[in-house]
gemmi code that builds the backbone of each chain (N, CA, C; Angstrom):
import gemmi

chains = {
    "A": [
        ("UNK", (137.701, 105.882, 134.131), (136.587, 105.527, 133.236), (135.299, 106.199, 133.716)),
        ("UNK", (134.739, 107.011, 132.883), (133.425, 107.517, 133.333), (132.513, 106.444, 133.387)),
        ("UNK", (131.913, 106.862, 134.382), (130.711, 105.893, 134.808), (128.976, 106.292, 134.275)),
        ("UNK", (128.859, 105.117, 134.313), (127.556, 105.586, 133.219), (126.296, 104.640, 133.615)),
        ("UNK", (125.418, 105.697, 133.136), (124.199, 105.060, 134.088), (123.143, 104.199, 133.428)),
        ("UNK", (122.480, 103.481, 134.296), (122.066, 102.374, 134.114), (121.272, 102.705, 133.220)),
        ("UNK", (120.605, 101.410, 131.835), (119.732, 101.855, 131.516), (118.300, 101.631, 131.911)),
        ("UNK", (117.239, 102.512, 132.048), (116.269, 102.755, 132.230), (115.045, 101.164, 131.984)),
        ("UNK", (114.324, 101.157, 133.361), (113.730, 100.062, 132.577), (112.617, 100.351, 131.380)),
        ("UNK", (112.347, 99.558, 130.417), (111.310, 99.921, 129.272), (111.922, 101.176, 128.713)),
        ("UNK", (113.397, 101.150, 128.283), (113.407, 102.171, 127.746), (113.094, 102.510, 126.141)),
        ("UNK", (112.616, 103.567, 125.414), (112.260, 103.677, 123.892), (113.290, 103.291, 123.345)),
        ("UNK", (113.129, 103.153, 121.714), (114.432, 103.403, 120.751), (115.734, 104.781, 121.201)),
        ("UNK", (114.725, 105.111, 120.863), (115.516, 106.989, 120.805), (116.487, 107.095, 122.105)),
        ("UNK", (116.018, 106.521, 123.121), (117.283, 105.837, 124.370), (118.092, 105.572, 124.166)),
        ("UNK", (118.111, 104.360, 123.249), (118.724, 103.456, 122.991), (119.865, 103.652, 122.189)),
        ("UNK", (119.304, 104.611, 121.147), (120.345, 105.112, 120.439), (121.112, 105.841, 120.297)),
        ("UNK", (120.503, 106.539, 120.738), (121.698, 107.393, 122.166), (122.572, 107.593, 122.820)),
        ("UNK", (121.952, 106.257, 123.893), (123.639, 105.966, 124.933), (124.023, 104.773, 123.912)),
        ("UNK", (123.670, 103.916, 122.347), (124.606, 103.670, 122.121), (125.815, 104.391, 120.847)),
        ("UNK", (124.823, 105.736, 120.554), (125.842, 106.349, 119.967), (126.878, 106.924, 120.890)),
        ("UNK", (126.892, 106.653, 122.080), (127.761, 107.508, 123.255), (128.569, 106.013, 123.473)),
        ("UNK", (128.214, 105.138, 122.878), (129.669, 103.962, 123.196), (129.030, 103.073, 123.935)),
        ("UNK", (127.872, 102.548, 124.483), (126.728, 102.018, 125.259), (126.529, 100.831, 124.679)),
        ("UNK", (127.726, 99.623, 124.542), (127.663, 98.425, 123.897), (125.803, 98.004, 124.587)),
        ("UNK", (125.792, 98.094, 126.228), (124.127, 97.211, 126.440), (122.966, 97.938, 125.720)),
        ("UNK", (123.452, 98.671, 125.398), (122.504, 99.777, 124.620), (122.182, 98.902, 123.285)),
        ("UNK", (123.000, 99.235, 122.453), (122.839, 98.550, 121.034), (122.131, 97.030, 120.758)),
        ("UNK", (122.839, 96.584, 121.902), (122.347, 94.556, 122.295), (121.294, 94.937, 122.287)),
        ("UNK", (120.099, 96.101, 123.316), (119.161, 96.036, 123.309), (118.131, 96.130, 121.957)),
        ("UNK", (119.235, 96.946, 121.246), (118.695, 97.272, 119.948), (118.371, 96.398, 119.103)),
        ("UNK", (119.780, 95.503, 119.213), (119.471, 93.999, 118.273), (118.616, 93.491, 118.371)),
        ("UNK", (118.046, 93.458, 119.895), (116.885, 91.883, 120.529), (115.819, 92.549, 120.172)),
        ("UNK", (115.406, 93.766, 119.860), (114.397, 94.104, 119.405), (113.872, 94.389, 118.329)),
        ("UNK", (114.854, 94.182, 117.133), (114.638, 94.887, 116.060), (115.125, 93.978, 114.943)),
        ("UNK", (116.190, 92.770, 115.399), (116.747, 92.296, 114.225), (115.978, 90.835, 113.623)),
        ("UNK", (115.272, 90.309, 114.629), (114.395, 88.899, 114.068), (112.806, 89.930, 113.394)),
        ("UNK", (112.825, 90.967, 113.099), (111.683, 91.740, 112.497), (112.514, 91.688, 111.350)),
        ("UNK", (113.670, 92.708, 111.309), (114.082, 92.748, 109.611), (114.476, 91.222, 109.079)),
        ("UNK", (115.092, 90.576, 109.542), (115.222, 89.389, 108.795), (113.615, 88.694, 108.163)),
        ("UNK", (113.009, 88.445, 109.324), (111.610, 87.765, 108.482), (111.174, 88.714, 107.420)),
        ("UNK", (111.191, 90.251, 107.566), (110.441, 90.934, 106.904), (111.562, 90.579, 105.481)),
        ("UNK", (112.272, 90.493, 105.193), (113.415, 89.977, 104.090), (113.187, 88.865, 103.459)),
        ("UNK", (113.050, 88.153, 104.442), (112.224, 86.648, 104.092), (111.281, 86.421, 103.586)),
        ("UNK", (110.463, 86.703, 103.692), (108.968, 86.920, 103.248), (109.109, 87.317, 101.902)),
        ("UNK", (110.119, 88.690, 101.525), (110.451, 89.226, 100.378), (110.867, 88.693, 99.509)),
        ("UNK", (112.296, 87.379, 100.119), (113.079, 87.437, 98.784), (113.305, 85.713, 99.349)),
        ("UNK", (112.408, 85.113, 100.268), (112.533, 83.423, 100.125), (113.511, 82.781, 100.374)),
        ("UNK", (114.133, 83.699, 101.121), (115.906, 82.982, 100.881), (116.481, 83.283, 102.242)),
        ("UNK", (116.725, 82.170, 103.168), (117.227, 82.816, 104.076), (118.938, 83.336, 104.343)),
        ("UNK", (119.020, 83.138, 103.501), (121.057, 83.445, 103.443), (120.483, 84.753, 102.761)),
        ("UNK", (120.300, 84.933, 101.971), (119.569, 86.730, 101.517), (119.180, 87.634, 102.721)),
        ("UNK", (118.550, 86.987, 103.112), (117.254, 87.651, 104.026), (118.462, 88.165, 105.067)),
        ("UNK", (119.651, 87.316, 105.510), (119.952, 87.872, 106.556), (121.237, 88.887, 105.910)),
        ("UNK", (121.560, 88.479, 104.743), (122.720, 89.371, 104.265), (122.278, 90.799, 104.419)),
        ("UNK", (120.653, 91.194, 104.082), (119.802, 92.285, 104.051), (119.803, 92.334, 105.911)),
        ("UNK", (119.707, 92.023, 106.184), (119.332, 92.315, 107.456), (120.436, 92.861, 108.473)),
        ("UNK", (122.009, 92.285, 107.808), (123.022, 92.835, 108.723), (123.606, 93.921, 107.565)),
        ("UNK", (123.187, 94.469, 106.348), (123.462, 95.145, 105.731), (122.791, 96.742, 106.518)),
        ("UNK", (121.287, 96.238, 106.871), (120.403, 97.532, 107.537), (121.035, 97.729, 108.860)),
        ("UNK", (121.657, 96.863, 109.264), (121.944, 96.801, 110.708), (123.651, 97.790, 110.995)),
        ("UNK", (124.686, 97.467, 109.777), (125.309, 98.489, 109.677), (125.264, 99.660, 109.547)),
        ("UNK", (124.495, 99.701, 108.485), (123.765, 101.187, 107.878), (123.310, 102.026, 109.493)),
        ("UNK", (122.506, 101.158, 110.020), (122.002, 101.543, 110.923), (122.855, 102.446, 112.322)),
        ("UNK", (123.720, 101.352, 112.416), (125.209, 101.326, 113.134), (125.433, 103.182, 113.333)),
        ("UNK", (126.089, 103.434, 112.139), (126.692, 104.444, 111.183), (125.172, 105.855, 111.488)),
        ("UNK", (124.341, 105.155, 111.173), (123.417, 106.272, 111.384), (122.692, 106.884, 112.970)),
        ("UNK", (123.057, 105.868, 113.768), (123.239, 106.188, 114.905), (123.947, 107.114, 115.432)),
        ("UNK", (125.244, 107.635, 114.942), (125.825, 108.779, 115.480), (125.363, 110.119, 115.318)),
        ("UNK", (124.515, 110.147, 114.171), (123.499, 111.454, 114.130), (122.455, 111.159, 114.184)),
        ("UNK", (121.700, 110.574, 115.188), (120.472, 110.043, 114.559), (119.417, 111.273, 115.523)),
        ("UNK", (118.116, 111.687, 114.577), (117.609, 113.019, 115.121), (116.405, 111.995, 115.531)),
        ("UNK", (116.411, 112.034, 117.199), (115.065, 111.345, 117.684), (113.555, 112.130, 117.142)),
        ("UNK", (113.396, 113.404, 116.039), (112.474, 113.842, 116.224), (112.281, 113.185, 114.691)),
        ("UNK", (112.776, 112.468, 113.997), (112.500, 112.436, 112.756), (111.876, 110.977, 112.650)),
        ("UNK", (111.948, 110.004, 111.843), (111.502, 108.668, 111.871), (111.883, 107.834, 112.917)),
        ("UNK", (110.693, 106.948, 113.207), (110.834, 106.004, 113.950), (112.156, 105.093, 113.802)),
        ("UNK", (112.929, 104.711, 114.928), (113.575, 103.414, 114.272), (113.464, 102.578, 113.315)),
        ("UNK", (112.192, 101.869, 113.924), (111.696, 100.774, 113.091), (111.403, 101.279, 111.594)),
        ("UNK", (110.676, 102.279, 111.539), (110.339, 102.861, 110.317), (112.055, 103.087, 109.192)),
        ("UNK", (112.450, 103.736, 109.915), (113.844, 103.577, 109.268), (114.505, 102.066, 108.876)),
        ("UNK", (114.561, 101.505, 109.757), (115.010, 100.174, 109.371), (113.922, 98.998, 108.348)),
        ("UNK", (112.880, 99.699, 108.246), (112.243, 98.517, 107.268), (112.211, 99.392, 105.852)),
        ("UNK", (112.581, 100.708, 106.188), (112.186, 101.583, 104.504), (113.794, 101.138, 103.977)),
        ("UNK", (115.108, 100.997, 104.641), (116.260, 100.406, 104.534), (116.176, 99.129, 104.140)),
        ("UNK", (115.658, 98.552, 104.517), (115.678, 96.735, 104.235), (114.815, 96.512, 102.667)),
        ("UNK", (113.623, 97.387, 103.151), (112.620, 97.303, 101.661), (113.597, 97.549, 100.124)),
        ("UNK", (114.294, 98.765, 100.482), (114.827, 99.102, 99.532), (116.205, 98.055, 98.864)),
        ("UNK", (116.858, 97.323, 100.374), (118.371, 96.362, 100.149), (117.049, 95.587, 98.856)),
        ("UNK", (116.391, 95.021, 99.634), (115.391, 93.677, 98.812), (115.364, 94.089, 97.595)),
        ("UNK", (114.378, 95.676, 97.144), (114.139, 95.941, 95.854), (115.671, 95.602, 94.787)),
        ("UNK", (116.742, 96.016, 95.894), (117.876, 96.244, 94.532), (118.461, 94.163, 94.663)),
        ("UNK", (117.949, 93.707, 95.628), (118.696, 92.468, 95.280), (118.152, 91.352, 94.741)),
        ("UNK", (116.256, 91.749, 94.369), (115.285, 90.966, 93.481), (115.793, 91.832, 92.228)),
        ("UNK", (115.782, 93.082, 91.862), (116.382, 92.890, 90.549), (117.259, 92.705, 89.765)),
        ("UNK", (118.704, 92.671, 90.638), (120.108, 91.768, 90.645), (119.474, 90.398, 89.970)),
        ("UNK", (118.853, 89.721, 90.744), (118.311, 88.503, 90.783), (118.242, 87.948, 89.287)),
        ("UNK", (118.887, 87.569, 88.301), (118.220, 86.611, 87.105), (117.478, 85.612, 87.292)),
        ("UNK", (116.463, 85.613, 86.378), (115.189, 84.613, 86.235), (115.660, 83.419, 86.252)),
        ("UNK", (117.019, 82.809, 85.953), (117.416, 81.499, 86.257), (117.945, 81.190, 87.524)),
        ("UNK", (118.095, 82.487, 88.222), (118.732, 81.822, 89.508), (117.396, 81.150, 90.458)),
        ("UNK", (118.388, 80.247, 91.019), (117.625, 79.212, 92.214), (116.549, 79.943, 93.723)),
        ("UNK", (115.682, 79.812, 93.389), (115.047, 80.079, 94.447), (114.820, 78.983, 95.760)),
        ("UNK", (115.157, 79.605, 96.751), (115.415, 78.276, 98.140), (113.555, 77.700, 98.151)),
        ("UNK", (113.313, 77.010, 98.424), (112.162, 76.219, 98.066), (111.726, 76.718, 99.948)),
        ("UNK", (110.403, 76.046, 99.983), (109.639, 76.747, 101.343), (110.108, 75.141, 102.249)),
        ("UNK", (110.226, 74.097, 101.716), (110.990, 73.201, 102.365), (112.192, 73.197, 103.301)),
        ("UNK", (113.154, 73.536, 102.180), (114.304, 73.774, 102.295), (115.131, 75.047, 103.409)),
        ("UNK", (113.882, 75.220, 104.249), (113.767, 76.287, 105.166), (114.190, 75.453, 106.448)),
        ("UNK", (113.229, 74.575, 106.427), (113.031, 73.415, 107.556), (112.348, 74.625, 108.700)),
        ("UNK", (111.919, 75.315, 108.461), (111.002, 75.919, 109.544), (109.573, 76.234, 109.756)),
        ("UNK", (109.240, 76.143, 108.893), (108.129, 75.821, 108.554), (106.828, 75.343, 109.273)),
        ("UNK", (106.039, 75.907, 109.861), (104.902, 75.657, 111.121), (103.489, 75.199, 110.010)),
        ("UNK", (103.742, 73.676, 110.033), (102.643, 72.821, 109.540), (100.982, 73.322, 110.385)),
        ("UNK", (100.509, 73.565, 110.147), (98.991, 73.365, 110.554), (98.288, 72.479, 110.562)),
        ("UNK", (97.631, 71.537, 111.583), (97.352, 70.197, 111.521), (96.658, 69.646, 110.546)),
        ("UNK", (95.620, 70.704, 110.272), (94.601, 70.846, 109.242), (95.360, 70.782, 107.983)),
        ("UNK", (96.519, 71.424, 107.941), (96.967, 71.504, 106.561), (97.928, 70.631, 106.151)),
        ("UNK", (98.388, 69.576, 107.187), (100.063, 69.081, 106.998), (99.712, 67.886, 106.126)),
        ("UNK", (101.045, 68.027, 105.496), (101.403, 67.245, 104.475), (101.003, 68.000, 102.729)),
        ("UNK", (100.184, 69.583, 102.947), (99.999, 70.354, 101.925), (100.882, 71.453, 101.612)),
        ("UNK", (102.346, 70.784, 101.072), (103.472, 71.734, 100.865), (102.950, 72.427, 99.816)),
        ("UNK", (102.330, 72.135, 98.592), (101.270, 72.749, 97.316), (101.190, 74.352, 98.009)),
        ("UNK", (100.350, 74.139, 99.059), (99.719, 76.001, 99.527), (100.161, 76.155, 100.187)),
        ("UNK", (101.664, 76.149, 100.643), (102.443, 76.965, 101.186), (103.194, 77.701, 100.095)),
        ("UNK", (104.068, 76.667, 98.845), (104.857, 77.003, 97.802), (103.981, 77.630, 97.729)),
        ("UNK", (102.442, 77.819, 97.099), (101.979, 78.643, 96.265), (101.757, 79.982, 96.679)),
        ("UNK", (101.520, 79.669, 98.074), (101.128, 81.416, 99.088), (102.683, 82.117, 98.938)),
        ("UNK", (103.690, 81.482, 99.121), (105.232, 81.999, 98.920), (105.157, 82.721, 97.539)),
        ("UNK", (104.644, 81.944, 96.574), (104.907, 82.123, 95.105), (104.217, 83.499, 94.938)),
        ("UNK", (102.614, 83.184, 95.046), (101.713, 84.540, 95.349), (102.190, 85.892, 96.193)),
        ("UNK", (102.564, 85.780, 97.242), (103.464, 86.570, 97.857), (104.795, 87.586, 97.165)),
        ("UNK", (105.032, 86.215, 96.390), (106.677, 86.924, 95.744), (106.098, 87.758, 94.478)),
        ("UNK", (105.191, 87.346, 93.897), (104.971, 87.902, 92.692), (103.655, 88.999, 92.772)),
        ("UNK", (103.128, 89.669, 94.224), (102.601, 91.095, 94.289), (103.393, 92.172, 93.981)),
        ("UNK", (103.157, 93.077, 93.575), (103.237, 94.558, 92.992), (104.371, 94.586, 94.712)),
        ("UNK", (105.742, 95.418, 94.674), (106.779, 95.543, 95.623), (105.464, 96.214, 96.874)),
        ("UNK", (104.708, 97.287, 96.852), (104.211, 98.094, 97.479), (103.200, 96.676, 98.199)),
        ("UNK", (102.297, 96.085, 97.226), (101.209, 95.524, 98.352), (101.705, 94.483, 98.838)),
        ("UNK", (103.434, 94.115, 98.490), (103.918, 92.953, 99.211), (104.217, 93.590, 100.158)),
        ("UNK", (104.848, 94.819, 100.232), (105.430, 94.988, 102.035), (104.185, 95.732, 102.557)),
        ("UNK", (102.862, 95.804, 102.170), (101.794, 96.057, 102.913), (101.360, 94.847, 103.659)),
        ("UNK", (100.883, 93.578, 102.749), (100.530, 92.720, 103.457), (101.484, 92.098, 104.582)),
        ("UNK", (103.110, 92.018, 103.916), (104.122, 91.336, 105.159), (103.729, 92.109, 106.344)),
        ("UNK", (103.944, 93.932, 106.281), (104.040, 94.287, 107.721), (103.287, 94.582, 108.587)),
        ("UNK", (101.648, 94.123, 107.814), (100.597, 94.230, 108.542), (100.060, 92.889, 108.805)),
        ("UNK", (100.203, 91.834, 108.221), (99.758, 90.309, 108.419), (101.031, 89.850, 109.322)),
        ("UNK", (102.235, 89.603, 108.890), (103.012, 88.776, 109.063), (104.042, 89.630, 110.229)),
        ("UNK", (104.084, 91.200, 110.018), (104.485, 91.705, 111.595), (103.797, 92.231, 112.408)),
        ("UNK", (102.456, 92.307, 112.337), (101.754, 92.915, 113.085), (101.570, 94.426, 113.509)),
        ("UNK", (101.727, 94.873, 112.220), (102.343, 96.429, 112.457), (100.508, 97.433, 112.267)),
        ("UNK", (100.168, 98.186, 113.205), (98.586, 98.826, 112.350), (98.701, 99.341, 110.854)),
        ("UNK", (97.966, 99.412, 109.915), (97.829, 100.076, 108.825), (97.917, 101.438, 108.706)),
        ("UNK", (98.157, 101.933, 110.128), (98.912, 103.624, 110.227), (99.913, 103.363, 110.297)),
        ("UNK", (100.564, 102.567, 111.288), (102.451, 101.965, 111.113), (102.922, 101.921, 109.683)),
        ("UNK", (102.122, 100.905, 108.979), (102.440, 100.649, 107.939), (102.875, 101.791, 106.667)),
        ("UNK", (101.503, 102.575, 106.878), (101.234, 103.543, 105.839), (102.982, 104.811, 106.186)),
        ("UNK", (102.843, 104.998, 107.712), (104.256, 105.560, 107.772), (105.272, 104.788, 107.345)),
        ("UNK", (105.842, 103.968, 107.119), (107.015, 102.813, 106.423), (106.745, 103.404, 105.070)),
        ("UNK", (105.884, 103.341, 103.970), (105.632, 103.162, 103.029), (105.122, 104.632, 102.331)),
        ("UNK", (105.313, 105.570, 103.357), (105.066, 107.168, 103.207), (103.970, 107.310, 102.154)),
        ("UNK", (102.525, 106.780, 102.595), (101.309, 106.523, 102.406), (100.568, 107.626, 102.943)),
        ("UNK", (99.375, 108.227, 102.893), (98.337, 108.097, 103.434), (97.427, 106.855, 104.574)),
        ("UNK", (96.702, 107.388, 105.359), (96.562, 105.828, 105.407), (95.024, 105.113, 105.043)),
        ("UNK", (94.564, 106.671, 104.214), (93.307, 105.710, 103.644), (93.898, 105.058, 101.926)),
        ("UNK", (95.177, 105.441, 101.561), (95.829, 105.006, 100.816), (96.468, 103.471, 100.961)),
        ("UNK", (96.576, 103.374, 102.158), (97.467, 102.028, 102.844), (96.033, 101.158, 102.945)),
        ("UNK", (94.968, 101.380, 103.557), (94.078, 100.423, 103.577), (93.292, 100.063, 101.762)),
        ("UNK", (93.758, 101.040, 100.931), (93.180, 100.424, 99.547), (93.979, 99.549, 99.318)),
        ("UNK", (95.557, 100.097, 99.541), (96.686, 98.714, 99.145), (96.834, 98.034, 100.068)),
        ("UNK", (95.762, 98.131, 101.244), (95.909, 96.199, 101.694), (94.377, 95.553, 100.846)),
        ("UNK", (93.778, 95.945, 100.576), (92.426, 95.457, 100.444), (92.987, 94.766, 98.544)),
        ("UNK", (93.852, 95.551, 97.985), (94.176, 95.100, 96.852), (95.114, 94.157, 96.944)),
        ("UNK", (96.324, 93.957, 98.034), (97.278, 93.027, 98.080), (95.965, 91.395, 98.285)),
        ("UNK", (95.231, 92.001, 99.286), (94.319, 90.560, 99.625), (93.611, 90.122, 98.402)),
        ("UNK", (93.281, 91.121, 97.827), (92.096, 90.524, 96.606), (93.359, 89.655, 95.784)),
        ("UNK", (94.429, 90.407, 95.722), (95.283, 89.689, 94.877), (95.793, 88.229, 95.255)),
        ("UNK", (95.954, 88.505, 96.368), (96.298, 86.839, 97.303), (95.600, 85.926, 96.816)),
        ("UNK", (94.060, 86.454, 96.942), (92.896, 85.831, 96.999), (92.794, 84.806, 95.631)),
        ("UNK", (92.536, 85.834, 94.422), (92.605, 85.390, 93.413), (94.077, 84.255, 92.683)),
        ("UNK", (94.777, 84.658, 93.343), (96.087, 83.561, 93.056), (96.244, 82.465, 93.508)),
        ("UNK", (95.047, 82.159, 94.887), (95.309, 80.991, 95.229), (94.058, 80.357, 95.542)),
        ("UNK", (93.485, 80.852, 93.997), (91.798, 80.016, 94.249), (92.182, 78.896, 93.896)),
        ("UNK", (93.342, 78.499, 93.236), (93.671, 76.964, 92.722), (93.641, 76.117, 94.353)),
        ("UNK", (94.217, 76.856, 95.349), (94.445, 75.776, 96.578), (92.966, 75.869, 97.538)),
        ("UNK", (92.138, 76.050, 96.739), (90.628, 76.217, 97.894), (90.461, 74.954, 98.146)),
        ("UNK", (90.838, 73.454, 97.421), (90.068, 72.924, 97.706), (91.083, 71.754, 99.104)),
        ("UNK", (92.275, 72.583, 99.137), (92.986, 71.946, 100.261), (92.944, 72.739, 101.352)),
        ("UNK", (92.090, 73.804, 101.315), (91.657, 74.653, 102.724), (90.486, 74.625, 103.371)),
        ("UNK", (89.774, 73.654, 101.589), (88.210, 72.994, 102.939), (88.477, 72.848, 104.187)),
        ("UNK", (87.067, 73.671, 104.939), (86.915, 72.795, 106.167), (87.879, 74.097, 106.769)),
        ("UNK", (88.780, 75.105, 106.496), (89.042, 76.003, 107.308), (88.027, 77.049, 107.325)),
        ("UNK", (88.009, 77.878, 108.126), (87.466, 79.182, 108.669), (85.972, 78.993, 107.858)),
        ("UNK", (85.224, 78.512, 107.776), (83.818, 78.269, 107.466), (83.035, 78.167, 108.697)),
    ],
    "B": [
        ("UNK", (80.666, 94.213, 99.131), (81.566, 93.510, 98.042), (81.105, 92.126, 97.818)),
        ("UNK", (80.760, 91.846, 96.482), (80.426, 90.124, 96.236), (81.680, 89.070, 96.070)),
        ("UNK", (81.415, 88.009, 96.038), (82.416, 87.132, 96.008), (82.210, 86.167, 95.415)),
        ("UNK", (83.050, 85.570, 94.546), (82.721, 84.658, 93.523), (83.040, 83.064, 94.761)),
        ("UNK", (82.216, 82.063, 94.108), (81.131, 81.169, 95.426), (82.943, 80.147, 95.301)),
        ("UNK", (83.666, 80.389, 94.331), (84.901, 79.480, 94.348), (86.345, 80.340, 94.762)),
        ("UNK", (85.752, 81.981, 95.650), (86.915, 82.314, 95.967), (87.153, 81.757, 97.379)),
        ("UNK", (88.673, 81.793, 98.004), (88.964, 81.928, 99.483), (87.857, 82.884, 100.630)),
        ("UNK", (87.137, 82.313, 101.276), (86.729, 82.970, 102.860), (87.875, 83.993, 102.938)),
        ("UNK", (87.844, 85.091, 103.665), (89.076, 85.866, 104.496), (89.659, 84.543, 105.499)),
        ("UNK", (88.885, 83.890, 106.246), (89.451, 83.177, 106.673), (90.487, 81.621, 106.638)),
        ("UNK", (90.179, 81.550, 105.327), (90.571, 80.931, 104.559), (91.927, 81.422, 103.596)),
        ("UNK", (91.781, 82.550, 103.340), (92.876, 83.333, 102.939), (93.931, 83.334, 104.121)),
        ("UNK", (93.575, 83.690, 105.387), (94.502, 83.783, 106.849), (95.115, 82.722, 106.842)),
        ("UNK", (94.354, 81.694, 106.962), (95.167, 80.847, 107.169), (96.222, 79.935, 105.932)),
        ("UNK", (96.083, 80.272, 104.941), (96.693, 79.975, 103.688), (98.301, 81.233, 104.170)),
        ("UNK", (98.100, 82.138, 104.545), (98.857, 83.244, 104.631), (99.754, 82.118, 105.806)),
        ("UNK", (98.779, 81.919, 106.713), (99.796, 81.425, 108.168), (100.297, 80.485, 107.959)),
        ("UNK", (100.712, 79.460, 106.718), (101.450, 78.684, 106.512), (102.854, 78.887, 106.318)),
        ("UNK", (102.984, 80.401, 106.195), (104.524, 80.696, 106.139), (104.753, 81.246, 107.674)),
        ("UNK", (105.978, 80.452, 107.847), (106.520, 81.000, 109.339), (108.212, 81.355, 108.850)),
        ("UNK", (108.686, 82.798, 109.320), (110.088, 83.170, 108.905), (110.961, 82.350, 109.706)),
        ("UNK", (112.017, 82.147, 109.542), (113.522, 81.616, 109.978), (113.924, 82.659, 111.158)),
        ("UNK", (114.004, 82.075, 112.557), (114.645, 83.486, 113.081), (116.205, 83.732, 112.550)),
        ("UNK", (116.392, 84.984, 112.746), (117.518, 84.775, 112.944), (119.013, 84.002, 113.444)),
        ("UNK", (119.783, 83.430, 112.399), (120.893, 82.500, 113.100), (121.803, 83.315, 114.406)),
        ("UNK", (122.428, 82.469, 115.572), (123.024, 82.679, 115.975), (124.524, 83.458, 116.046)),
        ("UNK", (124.965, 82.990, 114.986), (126.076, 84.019, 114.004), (125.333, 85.165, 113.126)),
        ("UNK", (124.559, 85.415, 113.358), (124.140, 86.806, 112.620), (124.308, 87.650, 113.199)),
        ("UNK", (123.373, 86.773, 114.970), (123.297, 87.784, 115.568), (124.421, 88.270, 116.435)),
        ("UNK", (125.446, 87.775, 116.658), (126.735, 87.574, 116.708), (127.595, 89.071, 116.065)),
        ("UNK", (127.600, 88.736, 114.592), (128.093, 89.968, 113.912), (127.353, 91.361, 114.195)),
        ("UNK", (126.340, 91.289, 114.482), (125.356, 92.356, 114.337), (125.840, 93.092, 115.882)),
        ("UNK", (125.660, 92.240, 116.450), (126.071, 92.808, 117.825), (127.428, 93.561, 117.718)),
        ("UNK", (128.094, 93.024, 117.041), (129.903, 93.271, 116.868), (130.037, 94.532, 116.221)),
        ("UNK", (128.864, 95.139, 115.625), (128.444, 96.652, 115.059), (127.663, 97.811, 115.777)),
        ("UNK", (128.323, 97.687, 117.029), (127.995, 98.809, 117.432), (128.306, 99.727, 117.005)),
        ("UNK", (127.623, 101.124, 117.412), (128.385, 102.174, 116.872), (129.641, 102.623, 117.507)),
        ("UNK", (130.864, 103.466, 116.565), (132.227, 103.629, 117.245), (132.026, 105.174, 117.357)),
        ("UNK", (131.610, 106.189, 118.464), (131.510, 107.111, 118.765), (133.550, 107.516, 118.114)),
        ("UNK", (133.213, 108.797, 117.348), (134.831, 109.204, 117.127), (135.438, 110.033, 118.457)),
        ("UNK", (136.756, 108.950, 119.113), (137.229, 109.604, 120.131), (137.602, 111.304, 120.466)),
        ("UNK", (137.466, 111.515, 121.755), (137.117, 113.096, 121.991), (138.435, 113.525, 121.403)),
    ],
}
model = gemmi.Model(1)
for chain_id, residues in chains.items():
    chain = gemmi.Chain(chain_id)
    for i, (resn, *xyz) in enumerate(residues, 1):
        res = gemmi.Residue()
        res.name, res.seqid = resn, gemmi.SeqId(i, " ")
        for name, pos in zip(("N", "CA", "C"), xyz):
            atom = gemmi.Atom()
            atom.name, atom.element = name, gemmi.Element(name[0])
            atom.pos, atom.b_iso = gemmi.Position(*pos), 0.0
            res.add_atom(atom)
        chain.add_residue(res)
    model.add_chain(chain)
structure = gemmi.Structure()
structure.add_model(model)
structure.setup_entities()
């Protein structure tokens, strides 16, 4: 059995994918722990559903698998690859989606991080979910991967093969849009950020 | 930019936003996911 060397501490993606296209099972693990609780939320956020969210998420994760054996470290980021993959599973499985099917409620999550200030106001959470689901596809995965993953608005703008004085108009429009959709819940956010 | 006196603060918007927290990933996901490594085609 050839022997094979350790991996590197802090090593990049492009490492990673590497020794695990070379058969490097600790390789890939590493890949998972870093990359797979990002695509699932980022799914989540999208399509409200967590049995969705993860079907999308081990769908990118095969794909991914498979694309690992050629994968050209000089071309897209991992990550970038794996969320323009996931964006796209979402687009085709919201329009699968009929208007009568059941949407999982923001309850029905049970995960849900109450804010002391806010608890017991399920109203503006459903509604920020609702607002969320119903932005233009583009300023929804602007705001998810710059609010909700923490990604810069140059990250972003690369995901979304933007400009990035293009990416900061479509965050400034995803917010106005937020904004305006949930002037109904202002008056259960009194008393925040003032 | 003006603001109408009955919209959301930004900060107020944030935190309306931070009421959603994602699901991590289940344990059996991550399970399968792992189980997909890649299969280098033997030499």
């Amino acid at each position: 059995m050839t022997e094979r060397a350790e991996i590197p501490d802090d090593p990049t993606d492009d490492d990673l994918v590497r020794r695990a296209a070379d058969g490097d099972s600790a390789a890939w693990d590493m890949l998972v722990a870093r990359h797979l609780a990002s695509v699932v939320s980022f799914a989540w956020y999208r399509l409200n559903d967590r049995s969705e969210a993860e079907d999308i998420a081990q769908e990118t994760l095969l794909r991914f698998s498979k694309k690992a054996l050629d994968w050209e470290p000089r071309g897209a980021k991992v990550r970038t690859w794996l969320y323009r993959v996931a964006g796209n599973l979402c687009i085709d499985r919201l329009r699968a989606r009929r208007p009568e099917d059941p949407i999982e409620t923001v309850e029905e999550t049970g995960v849900i991080d109450i804010q002391p200030h806010l608890d017991g106001q399920l109203d503006t959470r459903r509604s920020v979910h609702k607002a969320l689901r119903e932005l233009p596809h583009r300023q929804q995965t602007m705001l998810i991967l710059v609010y909700y993953q923490g990604h810069t608005v140059k990250a972003a703008a690369a995901i979304l093969t933007l400009s990035e004085h293009a990416a900061v108009s479509l965050l400034a429009r995803a917010r106005r849009a937020m904004r305006t959709a949930l002037e109904h819940s202002r008056e259960d956010l009194i008393g925040v950020g003032r | 930019m003006t603001r109408k006196i009955d919209e959301l603060t930004d900060k107020q918007l944030d935190a309306a936003l931070a009421t959603l927290k994602p699901p991590p990933p289940s344990d059996t996901l991550e399970a399968r996911v792992r189980l997909m490594a890649p299969r280098p085609a033997p030499v």
